[in-house]
N, C-alpha and C positions, 0 to 999 in steps of 0.2 A: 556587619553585612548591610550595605546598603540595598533600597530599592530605586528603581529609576521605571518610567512606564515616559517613554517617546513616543512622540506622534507621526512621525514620519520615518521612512529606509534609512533618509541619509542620516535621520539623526541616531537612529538605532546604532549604522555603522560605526558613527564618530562616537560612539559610547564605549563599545567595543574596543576599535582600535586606541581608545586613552587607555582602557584597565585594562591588561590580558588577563588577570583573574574575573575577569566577569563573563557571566553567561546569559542567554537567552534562554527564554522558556515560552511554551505556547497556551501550556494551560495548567502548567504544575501537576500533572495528575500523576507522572511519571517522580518528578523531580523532587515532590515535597515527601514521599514514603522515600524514595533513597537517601535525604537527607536524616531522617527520622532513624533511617536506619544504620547509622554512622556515616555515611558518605561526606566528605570535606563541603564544607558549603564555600559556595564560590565569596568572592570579598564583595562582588557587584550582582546582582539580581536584573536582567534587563527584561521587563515585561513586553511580549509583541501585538497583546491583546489591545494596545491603543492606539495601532496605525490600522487605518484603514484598510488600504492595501493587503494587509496582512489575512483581513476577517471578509472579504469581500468573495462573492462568485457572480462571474459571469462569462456569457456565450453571444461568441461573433460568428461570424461563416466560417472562422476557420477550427473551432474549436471551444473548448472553455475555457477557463483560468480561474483556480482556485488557490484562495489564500492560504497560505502554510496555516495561519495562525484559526482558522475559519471553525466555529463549533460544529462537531459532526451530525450536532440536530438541525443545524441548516441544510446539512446536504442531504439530509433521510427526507427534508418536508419538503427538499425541493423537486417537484412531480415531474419537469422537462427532463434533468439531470437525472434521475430517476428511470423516466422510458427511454433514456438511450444507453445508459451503464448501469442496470440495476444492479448487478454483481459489486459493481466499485461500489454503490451506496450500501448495499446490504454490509460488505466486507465495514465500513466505517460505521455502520449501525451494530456492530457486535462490540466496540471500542465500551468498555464498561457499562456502569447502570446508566439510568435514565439520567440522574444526578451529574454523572461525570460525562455523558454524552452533549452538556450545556457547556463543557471545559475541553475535553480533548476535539485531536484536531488530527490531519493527516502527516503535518508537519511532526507534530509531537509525537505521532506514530513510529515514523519515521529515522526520525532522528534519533531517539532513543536505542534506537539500535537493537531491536529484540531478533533474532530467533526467527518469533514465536506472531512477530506484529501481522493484525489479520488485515490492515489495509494494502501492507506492502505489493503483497501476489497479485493482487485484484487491479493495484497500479501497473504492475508491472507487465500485465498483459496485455492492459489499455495504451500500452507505450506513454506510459506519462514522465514528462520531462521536470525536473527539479531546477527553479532558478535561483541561483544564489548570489549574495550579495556582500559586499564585503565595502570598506574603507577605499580599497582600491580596486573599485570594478564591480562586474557582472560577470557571470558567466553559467553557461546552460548544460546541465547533463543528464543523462537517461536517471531515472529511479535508482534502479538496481545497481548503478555506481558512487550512490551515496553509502550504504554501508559494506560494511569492509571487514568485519565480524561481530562477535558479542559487546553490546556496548562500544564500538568503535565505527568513525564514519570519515568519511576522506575530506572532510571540510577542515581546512584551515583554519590556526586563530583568527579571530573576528569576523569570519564567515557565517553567515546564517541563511535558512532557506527562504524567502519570500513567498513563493507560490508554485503552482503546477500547471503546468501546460498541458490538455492532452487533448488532441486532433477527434473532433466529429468521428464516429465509426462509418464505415463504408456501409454500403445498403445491406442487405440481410445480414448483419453481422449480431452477433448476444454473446454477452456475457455472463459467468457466475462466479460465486464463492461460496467453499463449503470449508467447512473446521469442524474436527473433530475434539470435545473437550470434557473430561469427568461431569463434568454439573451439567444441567440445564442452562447457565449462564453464568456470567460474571465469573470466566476461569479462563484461564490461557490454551491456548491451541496444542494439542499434542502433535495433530500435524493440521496445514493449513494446504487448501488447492484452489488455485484459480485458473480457469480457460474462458478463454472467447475465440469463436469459429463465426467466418465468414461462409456462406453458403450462395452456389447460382442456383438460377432456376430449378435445375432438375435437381436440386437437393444435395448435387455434392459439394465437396469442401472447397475450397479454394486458396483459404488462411487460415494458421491456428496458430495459438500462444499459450503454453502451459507451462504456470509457477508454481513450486513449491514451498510451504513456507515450512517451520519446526524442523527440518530433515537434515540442516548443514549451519553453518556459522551463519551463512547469510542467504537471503531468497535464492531461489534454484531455478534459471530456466530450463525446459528439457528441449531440448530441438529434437532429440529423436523421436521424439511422442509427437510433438509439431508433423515431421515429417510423415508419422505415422498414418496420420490421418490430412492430411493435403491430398487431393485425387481420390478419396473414399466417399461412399454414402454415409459414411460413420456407422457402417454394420458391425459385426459382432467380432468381427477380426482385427478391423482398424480400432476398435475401441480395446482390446486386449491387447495389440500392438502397444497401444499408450502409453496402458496402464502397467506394462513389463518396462517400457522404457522408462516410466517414474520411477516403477521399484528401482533399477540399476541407477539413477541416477541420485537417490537418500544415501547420506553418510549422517547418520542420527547417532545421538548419544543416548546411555541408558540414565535415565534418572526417574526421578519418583512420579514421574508421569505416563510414563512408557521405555519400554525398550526399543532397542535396535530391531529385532524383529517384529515386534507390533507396528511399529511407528512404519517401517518399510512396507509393510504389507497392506494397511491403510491407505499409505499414499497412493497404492492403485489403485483401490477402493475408490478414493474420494480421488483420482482422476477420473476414473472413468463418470460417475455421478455430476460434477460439473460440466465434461464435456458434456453430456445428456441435454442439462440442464442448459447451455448455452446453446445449442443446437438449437432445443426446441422454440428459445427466443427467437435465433437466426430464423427459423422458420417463419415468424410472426410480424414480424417487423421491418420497415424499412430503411432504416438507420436512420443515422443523423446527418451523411453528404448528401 
């Protein structure tokens, strides 16, 4: 097995498309325990931690862009990216211990294809876009069309993600992320929920986006809990509206984490507790347009 650590996209891609056994990685945190654990090791190792691009964040008018490859201790100490998604940082602040939060990344979240991954929902309510890159091109998609089930992702050989795109939130809008997990930390989600609601003046809704994570093969959005609460003060109706339409929307497996009915029954738990919680942001703040 070789290793290779490129310093630029294009070189990464032409790394790629010479070997189709080889692979990227963003911070081994996923990849060096499934090797360990019998998994085939690829014939090529391509490291993405030495392009730039890859490990960079940054914010223009229209949004930020964050690097696939980027550690998730930059995005927890970064205070701007912070008061306007603190949900997306919290969610990337739960990615392992301290130790592995200096390695993992949203990309390697991602891509790995968990379930169970706590960054995913929290992306995917912020509408964040995946750009990806290949030998032959570019091309741009929503998050929650990169994976496709357990360990599987719709990216092609020699495709890799490069970074994420995701647009300023509109004025009173918050976000959150809650997981529910056996330990106090460093454990996988038994189910994961992320919302963000946009709120007008008089405190009603206006916009909402709620994901689930742990509940199906792959993140879950629910539009009928969305629709639930668009046109509400998010009273006590609209917030149990939600959280019935999360439950109907988990197709969970049993395993040694949880079952089918725990796992459902949580999830409207911890809908309803993020909307709250992104509510009361929306209340506070004036986004980031």
């Amino acid at each position: 097995m070789k290793y290779l650590a490129p310093s630029t996209v294009e070189e990464a891609a032409g790394l790629l498309a010479a070997d189709p056994g080889s692979q990227v990685f963003a911070g081994a945190t996923d990849l060096v325990p499934q090797m360990r654990a019998g998994r085939p090791a690829p014939s090529t190792l391509v490291d993405l931690k030495k392009i730039e691009r890859l490990v960079s964040v940054s914010s223009s008018d229209s949004g930020w862009v964050i690097g696939a490859a980027t550690p998730n201790v930059r995005l927890t100490e970064n205070d701007a990216l912070s008061a306007e998604m603190p949900g997306l940082v919290e969610a990337a602040g739960l990615i392992g211990s301290d130790q592995v939060q200096s390695r993992s990344s949203l990309g390697g979240n991602l891509c790995n294809a968990s379930p169970a991954a706590d960054s995913v929902p929290a992306m995917v309510v912020n509408g964040a876009r995946a750009v990806i890159v290949s030998d032959s091109g570019t091309r741009t998609i929503p998050v929650e069309e990169v994976t496709t089930g357990p360990g599987q992702t719709s990216l092609a050989p020699g495709e890799f993600v490069v970074e994420f795109e995701i647009d300023h939130p509109p004025a009173n809008t918050g976000d959150a992320y809650l997981r529910l997990i056996p330990r106090t930390e460093m454990d996988i989600a038994v189910v994961g929920a992320g919302a963000r609601v946009t709120l007008d003046a008089n405190g009603q809704c206006t916009a909402a986006t709620i994901a689930l994570g742990a509940v199906a093969p792959t993140v879950v959005r629910v539009p009928d809990a969305e629709a639930a609460l668009v046109g509400s003060n998010l009273d006590e109706a609209a917030l149990e509206a939600a959280a019935e339409a999360a439950r109907a929307a988990c197709n969970p497996i049993d395993d040694k984490r949880g079952t089918i009915a725990y796992r459902t029954h949580v999830a409207g738990v911890l809908t309803r507790r993020a909307i709250t919680i992104a509510s009361e942001r929306a209340a506070r703040t004036n986004g980031g347009a």
